[in-house]
Steps between C-alpha positions, in 0.01 A plus 500: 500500500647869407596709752569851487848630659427682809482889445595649837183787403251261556546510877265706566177535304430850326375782724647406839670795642850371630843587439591194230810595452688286810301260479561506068866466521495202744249310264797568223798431803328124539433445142845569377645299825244196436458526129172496272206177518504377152256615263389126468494143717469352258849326472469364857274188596250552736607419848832607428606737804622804388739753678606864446891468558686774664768556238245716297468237211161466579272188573639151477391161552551360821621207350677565185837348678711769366561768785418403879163705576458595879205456682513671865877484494560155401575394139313269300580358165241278373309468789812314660796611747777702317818280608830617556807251550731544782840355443704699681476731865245777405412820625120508469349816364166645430591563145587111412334295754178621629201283476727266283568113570866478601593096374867381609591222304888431488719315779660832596393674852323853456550763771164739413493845618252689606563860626218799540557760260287781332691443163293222340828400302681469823349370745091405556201703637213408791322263381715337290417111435668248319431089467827286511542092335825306581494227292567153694886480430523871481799648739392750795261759473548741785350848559722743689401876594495814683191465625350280797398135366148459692503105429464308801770268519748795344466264157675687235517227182279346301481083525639297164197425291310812697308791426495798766363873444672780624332862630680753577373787745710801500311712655528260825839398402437174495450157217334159531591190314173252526511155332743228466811663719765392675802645746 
């Protein structure tokens, strides 16, 4: 079905007596940020979930597999976890690892770090959460950081042939590791 591209002047209908300027120029500020709704669905099945991405390309399918789409801070590509091997110690960042599945695979140990920082390239942000898989005759998986590990028993690595999440508050300076964990 056609669909006409927004135009920012049809915010509010003819006669109303407000200032539409501000409110004009932030209509125009999202659509150049978000991009334009196509003029037609019609390439797209129905039932395909569809997503305005934030790089100003405009709408994508959720699940055309070629760039991660994020949903509430965690990135989906085809409706399944966005994985990211871990081979060797890793700093963990906002920018790479958020809401991604973090698989270690090799025989090798992996020292993870994961440090509090506003730079998402750096470091990660509150709320921050992460899922971790060591593979059965994968070598250590440990999490180290500056902040205080709230797991009970002070576990701080994931268990071979285990899958653990990690959260991260920073605002109470503190991360949990729940799931298959060990010392």
């Amino acid at each position: 079905m056609p669909v006409a591209a927004f135009n920012s002047a049809d915010v509010f209908p003819d006669g109303v007596d407000v200032n539409k300027a501000p409110v004009r120029a932030a209509m125009d500020e999202i659509k150049t940020r978000l991009g334009e709704a196509p003029l037609s669905y019609a390439e797209y099945n129905t039932g395909l979930a569809m997503v305005l991405t934030d790089t100003g390309l405009g709408p994508a399918p959720a699940t055309d597999g070629t760039v991660p789409v994020r949903f509430g801070r965690r990135s989906l590509r085809d409706f399944r976890p966005d994985a990211v091997d871990i081979d060797a110690d890793t700093t963990v960042t906002d920018a790479l690892h958020v809401g991604r599945l973090l698989r270690k695979k090799t025989d090798s140990a992996a020292v993870l770090t994961v440090n509090a920082h506003p730079d998402p390239a750096v470091g990660v942000s509150d709320s921050f959460a992460c899922t971790f898989l060591r593979y059965p005759t994968a070598g250590d998986l440990q999490i180290v950081s500056d902040l205080i590990n709230q797991h009970p028993d002070g576990h701080t690595r994931v268990s071979a042939g285990g899958m653990a999440t990690l959260y991260v508050d920073t605002v109470a300076g503190v991360w949990f590791l729940k799931g298959e964990t060990e010392v």
